[in-house]
C-alpha positions in Angstrom: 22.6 -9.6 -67.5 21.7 -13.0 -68.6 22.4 -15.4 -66.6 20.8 -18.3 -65.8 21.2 -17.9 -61.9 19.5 -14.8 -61.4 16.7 -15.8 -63.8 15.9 -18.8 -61.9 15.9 -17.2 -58.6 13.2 -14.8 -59.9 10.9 -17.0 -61.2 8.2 -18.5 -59.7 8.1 -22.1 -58.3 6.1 -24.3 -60.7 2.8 -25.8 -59.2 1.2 -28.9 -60.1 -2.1 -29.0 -61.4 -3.3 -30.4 -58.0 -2.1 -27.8 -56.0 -4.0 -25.0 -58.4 -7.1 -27.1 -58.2 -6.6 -27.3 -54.6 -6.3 -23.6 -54.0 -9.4 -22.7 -56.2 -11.8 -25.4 -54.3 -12.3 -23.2 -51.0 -13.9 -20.2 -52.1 -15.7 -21.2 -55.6 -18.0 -23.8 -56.7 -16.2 -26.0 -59.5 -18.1 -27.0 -62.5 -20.6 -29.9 -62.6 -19.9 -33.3 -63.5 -21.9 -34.3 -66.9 -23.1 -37.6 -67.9 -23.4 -37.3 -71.6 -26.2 -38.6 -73.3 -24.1 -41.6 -74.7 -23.1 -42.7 -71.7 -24.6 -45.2 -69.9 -23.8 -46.2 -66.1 -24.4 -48.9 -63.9 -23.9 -48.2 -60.0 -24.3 -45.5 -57.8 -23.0 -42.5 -57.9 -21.6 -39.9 -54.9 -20.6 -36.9 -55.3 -19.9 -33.6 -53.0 -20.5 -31.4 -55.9 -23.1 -31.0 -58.9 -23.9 -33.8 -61.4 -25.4 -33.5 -64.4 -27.0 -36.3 -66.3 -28.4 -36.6 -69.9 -27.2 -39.9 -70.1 -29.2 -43.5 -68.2 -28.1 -44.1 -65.1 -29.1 -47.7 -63.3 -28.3 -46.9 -59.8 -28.4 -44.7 -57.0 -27.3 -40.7 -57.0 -26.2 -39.3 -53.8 -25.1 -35.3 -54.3 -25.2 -31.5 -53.2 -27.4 -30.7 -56.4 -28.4 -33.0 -59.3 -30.1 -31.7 -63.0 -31.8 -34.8 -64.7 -32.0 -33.7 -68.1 -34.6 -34.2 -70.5 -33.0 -36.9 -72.3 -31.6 -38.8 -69.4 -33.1 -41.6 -67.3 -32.6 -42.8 -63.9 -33.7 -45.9 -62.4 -32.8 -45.6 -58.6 -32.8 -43.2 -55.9 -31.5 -39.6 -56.2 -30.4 -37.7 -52.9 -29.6 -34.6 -53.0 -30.1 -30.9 -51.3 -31.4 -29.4 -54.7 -32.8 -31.7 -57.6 -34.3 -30.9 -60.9 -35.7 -33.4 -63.1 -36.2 -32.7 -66.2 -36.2 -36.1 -67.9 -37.2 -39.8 -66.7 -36.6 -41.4 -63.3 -37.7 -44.4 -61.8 -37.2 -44.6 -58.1 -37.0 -42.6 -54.6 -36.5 -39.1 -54.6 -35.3 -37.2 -51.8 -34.5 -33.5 -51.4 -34.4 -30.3 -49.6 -35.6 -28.4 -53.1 -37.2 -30.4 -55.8 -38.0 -29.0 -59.1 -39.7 -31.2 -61.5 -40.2 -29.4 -65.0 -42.8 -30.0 -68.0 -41.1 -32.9 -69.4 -40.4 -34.6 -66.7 -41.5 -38.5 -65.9 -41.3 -39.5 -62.4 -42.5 -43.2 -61.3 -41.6 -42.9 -57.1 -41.7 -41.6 -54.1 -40.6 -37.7 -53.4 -39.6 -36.7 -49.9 -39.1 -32.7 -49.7 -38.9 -29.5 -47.7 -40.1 -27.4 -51.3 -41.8 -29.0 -53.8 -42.2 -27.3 -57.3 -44.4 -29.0 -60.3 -44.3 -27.3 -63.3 -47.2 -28.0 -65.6 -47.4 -31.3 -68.1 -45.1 -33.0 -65.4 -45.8 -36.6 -64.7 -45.5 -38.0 -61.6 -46.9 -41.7 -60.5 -46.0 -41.7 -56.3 -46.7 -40.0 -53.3 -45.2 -36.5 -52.3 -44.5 -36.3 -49.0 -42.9 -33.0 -47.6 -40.9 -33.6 -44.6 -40.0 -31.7 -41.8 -36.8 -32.7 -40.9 -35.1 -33.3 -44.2 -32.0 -33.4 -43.1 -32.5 -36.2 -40.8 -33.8 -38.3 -44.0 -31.1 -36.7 -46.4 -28.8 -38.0 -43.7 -29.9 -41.1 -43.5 -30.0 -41.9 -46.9 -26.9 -40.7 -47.8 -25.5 -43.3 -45.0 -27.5 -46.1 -45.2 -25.0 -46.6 -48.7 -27.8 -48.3 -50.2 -30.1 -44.8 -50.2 -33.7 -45.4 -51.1 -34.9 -48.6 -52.3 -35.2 -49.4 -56.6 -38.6 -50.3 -58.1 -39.1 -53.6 -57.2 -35.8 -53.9 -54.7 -33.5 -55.3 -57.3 -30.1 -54.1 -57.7 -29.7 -51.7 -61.0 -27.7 -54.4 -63.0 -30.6 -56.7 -62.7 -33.3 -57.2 -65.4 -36.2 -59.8 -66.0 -38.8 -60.3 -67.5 -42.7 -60.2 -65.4 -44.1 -63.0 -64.4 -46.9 -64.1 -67.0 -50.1 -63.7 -65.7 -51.7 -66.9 -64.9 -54.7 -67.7 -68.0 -58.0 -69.7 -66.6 -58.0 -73.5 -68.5 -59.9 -72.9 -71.7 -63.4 -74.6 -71.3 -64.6 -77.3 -74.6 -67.6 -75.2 -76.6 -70.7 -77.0 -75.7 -71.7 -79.8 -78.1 -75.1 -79.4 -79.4 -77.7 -82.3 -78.5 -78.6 -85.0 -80.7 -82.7 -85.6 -80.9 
């Protein structure tokens, strides 16, 4: 009644947690990555899925969908089919959908197929909708280095501006002795 062979036939073959995520991948959409707002990266990030961020990120984003939140900032590009901003970034954008909320600060470039600009958004750049977006998506996502920083440096890179060159003071004019 017992026994230990009968029970062990019946039961089920343990599975490894990479063969249950495995199995669930096909058919639903898994949960998003999140950059916390402590968290600070430098380098790009690529993903297949969703990311997140509240934290900074110094680099380039390349992903399916990507929520800047109101606390996070980006300096470098973000690629993605579906974007919404709802915090600071400094750089390209390019997306199929872009969304860019009231407290959003954008300082770049947006290349789209659907544009949306809620009110009190900034946004310094040009927006440019584009026809073909998947050829640009495409490309950006392969070029490896996506669209270009502010200023072309690489993220980990910081300097100071140049000073702006002064004009030699002139000597006050001396009055004339009579």
């Amino acid at each position: 009644m017992f026994s230990k062979s009968k029970a062990a036939s019946d039961a089920p073959a343990p599975r490894s947690l990479g063969a249950a995520a495995a199995d669930e991948r096909p058919g639903k959409p898994s949960a998003p990555s999140i950059l916390s707002g402590s968290l600070t990266i430098r380098g790009d990030l690529d993903s297949t899925g969703d990311i997140q961020i509240d934290g900074v990120v110094e680099g380039d984003i390349r992903s399916h969908k990507v929520t800047v939140g109101e606390s996070a900032r980006v300096i470098g590009a973000v690629i993605a089919d579906h974007i919404r901003i709802a915090g600071a970034v400094e750089g390209e954008i390019t997306g199929r959908e872009v969304t860019l909320t009231a407290s959003a600060r954008v300082a770049g470039d947006i290349y789209h197929d659907r544009l949306a600009i809620e009110a009190d958004a900034h946004m310094q750049g040009l927006c440019r909708r584009v026809e073909d977006v998947e050829t640009r998506l495409a490309a950006a996502r392969d070029k490896g280095q996506g669209a270009n920083r502010p200023a072309d440096k690489p993220a980990t890179e910081t300097s100071a501006p140049e000073p702006t060159p002064q004009p030699a003071p002139q000597p006050a004019p001396q009055p004339a002795d009579d």
